[in-house]
N, C-alpha and C positions, 0 to 999 in steps of 0.2 A: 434399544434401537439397533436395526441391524444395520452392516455397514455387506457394501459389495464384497470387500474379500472374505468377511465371512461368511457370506453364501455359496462361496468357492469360485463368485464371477472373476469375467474378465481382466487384467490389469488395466487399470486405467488409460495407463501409456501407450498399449497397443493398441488404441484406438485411435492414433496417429501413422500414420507413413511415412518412416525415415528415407526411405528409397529415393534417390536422384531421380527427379523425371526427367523424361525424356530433351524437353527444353534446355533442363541443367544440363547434362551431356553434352547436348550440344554446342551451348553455350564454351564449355571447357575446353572443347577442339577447337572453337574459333578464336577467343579472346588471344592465345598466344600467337596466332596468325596475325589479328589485328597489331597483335604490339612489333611485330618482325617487321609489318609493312611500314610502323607509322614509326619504327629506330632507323629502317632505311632510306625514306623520306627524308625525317631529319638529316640525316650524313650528306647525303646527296646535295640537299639545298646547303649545310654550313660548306662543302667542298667546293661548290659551284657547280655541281654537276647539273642541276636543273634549276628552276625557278618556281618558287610555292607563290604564288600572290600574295600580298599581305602580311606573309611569315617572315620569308624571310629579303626582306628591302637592304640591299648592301649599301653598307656607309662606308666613310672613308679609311683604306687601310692605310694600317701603320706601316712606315719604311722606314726602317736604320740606313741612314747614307751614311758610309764611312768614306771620306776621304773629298776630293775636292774636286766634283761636275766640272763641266763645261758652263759658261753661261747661257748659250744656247739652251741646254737642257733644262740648269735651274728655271728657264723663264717656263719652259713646259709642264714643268712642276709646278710650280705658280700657278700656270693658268691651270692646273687640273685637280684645284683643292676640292673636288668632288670625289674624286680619285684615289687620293692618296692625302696622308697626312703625313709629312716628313720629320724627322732629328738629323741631323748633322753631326759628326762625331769625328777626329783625326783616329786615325791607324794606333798610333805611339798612348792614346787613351784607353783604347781597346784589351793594355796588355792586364791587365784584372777583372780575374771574372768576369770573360769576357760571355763565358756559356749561358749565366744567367742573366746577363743585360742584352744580351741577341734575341733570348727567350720571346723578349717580350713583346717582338714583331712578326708582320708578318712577310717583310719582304725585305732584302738586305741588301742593297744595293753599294758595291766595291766599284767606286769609281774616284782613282787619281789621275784622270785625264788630262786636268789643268793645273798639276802641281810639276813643278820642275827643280832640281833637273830630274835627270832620267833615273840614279839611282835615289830615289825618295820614293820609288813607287812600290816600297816595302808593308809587310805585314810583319807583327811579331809570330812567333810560335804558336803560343797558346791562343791567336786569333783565328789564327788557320786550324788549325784542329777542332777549336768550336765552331767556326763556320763548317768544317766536311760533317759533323757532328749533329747541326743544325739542319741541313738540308738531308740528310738520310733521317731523321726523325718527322721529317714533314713539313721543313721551313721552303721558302722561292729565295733562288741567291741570283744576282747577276752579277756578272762580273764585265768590264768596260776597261775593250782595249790591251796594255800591258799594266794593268793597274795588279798589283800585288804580286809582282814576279820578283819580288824579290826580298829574304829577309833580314832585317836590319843586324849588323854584325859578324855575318856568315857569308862569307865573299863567296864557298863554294857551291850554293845554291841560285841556281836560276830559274825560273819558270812555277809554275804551279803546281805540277805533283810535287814539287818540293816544298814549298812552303805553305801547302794544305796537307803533304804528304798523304796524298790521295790523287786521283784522277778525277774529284768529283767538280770540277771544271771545265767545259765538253771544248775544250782546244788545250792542244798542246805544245810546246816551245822546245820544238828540234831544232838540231843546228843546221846551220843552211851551206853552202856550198861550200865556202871556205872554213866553218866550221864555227863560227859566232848566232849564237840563240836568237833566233827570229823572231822572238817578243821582245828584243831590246831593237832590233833594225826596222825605224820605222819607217813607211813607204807614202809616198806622196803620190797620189793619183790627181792630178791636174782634169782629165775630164772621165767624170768615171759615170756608171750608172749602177743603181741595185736593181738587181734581179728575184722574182720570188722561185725559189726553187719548190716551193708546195703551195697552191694557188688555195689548197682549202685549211693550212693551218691559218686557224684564227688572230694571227698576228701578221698575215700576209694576205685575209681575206676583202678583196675585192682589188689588193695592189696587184699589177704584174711588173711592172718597172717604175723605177722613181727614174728624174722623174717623167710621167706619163705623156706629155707630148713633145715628140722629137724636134718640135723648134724651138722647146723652149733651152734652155742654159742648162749643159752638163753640173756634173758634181763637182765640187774640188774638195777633197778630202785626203787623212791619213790614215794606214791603215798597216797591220802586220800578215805577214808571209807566215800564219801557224798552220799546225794540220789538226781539224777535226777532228773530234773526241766525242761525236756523238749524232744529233741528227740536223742537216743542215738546212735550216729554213729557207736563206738567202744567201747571193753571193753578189759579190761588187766586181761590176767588169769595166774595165779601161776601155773606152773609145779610140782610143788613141794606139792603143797595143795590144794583142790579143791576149794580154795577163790576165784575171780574173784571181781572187780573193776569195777565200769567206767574209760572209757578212754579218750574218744570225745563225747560229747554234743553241741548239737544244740538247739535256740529256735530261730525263725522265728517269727519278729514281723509284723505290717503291713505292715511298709517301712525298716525296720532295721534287724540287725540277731544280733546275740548274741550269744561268741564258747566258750563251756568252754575247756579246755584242764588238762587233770589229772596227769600228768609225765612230765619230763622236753620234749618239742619238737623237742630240739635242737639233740636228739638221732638218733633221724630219720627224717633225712633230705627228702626224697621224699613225705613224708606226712605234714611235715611242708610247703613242697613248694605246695604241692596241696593247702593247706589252703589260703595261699596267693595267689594262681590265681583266688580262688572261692570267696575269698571276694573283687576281683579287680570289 
């Protein structure tokens, strides 16, 4: 019996075409296009930057509150368990490992508004370093009022580059005319109003003044004489005196942000919950 190769026919094999057609080619160009568009999708939507339908449905972010609200504010927390899902934690717990228990939120809110007296509104060391640490990696910090200007056992530190030992706090704690640190001298504004200084950031959008109708009841609020450290959303201006304040600061790091806030926020509940959508 003869066989093909002994007739000197053809290999069997080459009676196949290994050749990419031309479909495959193209296919080969597109798929890594496909997958560039559908990684930056994703990023986009877990950032916030857009909305996918159905993909991605935000739920409630996690917040580390260190230290002790206003009640005003906790009540707007409460009401915005859509929102936010909160822990509560003191400063003076913080001081262990604090890098990996920050980790595990996403929004880190330093507020000793309602603890007294004045020098209890400290941080340890190693909290301030993992909070600067935290927010240049991609964490939202806010910081409220003179809360953490100061750290526990170090008389000669005051203000926030010192006790983040960074500027990644967008206000700073110069001294003021006689020569005492303006985050410790607080100021009482008897009628004041807020102002938005950028009508299209999203945490000022659609306010232009609190509050909105001029008969109704000024502000009466506290507030500190800092300077600016970064970009300013809002400012608090006295009716009474042509003083004016910072209000709301922002600084915008690579992957991080960083709020300061000047008055307790718990006053005004729609700008407090802006705050929280925009850092979700």
């Amino acid at each position: 019996m003869a066989y093909p190769e002994d007739e000197g026919g053809a290999d069997v094999g080459a009676s196949y075409n290994y050749a990419p057609s031309r479909l495959g080619r193209n296919l080969e160009g597109v798929i890594p296009l496909i997958l560039i568009v559908v990684i930056a999708a994703v990023a986009g939507g877990y950032l916030g930057l857009w909305d996918i339908p159905f993909v991605f449905q935000h739920s409630a972010t996690k917040m580390l509150i260190i230290g002790q609200p206003s009640l005003e504010t906790m009540a707007v927390f409460d009401q915005s368990k859509d929102l936010v899902k909160y822990v509560t934690k003191s400063s003076e717990s913080m001081k262990l490992n604090p890098k990996e228990y920050i980790a595990q939120y996403d929004i880190v809110w330093l507020d000793q508004s309602n603890i007294q007296p004045e020098g209890a509104k400290y941080i340890p060391r190693q909290l301030g370093e993992a909070l600067t640490e935290y927010v240049k990696k991609g964490g939202k910090l806010v910081t409220v009022m003179d809360s953490g200007i100061f750290r526990k056992g170090d008389i000669s530190i005051v203000g926030w580059e010192g006790t983040f030992q960074s500027d990644v706090v967008p206000a700073k704690c110069e001294a003021d005319y006689v020569g005492n640190p303006s985050c410790i001298n607080a100021i009482f504004v008897p009628q004041a109003e807020i102002w938005s200084a950028d009508p299209d950031h999203p945490i000022m959008k659609g306010i232009t003044v609190v509050p909105a109708i001029p008969t109704m009841p000024k502000l009466s609020l506290t507030t500190f004489n800092v300077t600016p450290n970064g970009y300013e959303i809002a400012y608090i201006q006295s009716t009474a005196t042509p003083e004016s304040y910072p209000g709301l600061i922002e600084k915008r790091l690579l992957l991080g942000k960083s709020i300061y806030i000047n008055y307790n926020p718990g006053i005004i509940p729609p700008i407090l919950q802006n705050i929280l959508v925009y850092l979700r």
